[in-house]
C-alpha positions as a Markdown table, in Angstrom:
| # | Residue | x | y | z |
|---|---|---|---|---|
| 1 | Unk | -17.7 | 20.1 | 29.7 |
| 2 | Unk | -19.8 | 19.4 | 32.9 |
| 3 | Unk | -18.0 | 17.4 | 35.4 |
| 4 | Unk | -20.9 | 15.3 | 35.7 |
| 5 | Unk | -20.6 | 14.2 | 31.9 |
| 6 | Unk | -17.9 | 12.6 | 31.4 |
| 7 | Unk | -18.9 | 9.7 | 28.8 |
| 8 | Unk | -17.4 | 12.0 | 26.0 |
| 9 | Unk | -14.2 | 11.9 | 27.6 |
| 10 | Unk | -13.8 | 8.1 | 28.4 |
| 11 | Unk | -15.4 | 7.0 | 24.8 |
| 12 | Unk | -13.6 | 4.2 | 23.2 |
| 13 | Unk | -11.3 | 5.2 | 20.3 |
| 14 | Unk | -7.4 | 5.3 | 19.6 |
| 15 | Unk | -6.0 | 8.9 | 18.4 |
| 16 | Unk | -4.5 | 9.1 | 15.4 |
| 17 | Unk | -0.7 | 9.4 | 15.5 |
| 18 | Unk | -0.2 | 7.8 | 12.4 |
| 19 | Unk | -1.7 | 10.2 | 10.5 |
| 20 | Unk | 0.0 | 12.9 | 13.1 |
| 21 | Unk | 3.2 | 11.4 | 12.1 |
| 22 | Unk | 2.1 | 11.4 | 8.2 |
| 23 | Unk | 0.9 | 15.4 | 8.5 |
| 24 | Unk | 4.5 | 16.3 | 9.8 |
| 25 | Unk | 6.7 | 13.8 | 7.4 |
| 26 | Unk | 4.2 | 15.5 | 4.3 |
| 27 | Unk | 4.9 | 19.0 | 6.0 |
| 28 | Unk | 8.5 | 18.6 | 6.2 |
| 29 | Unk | 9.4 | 17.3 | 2.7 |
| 30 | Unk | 7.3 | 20.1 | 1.3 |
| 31 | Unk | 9.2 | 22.6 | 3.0 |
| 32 | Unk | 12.1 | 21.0 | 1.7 |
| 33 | Unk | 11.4 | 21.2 | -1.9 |
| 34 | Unk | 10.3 | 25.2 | -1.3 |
| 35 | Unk | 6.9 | 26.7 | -1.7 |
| 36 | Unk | 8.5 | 29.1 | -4.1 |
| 37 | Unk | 9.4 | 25.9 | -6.4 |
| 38 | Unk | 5.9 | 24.1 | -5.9 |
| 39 | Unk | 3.8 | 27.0 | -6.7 |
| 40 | Unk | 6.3 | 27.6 | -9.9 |
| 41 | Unk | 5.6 | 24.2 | -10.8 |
| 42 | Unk | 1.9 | 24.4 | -10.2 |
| 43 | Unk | 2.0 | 27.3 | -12.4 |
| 44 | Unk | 3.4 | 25.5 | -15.4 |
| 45 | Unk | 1.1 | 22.8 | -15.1 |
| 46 | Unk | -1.6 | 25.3 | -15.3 |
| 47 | Unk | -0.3 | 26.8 | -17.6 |
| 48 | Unk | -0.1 | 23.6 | -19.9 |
| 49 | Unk | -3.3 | 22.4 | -19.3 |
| 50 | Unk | -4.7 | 25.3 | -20.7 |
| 51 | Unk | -2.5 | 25.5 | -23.8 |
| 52 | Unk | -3.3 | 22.1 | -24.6 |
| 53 | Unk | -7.1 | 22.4 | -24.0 |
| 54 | Unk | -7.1 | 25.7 | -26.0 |
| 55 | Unk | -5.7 | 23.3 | -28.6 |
| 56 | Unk | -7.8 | 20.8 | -28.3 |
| 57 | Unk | -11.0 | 23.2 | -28.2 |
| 58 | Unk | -9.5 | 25.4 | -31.1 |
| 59 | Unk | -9.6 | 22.1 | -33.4 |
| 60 | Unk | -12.9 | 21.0 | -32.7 |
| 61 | Unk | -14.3 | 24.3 | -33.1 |
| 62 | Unk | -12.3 | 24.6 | -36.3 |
| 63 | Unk | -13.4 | 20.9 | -37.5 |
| 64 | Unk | -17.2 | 21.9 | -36.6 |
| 65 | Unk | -17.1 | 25.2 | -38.5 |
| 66 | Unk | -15.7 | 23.9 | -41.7 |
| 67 | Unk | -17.7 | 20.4 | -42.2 |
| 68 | Unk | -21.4 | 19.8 | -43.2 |
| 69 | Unk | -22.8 | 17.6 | -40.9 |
| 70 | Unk | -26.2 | 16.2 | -41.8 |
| 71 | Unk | -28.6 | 14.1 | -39.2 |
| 72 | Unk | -28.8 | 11.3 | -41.8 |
């Protein structure tokens, strides 16, 4: 920064320590449960998803393959 520009450092504006605070409360409580355990977790829910979208997909694809479907 030139010391003859100086408007970006007196420009109107409050920083953000709310969200400061937030990012460190957030951080802490995730630390707390464990990355191991979140990324376990994660994993499950993955893992879920896909099994019940397999499903899902498996009886449509099923349904389609063994009706006649006529445009009318």
């Amino acid at each position: 920064m030139n010391s003859l520009d100086l408007s970006s450092y007196f420009q109107a504006g409050t920083p953000n320590i709310a969200g400061g605070v937030a990012l460190t409360t957030a951080i802490d409580y995730l630390m707390n449960l464990g990355m191991e355990n979140i990324h376990k977790h994660e994993k499950e829910i993955v893992n879920y998803a896909i099994n019940s979208l397999s499903n899902i997909f498996n009886a449509i694809k099923h349904t389609l393959k063994h009706k006649q479907y006529s445009l009318g």
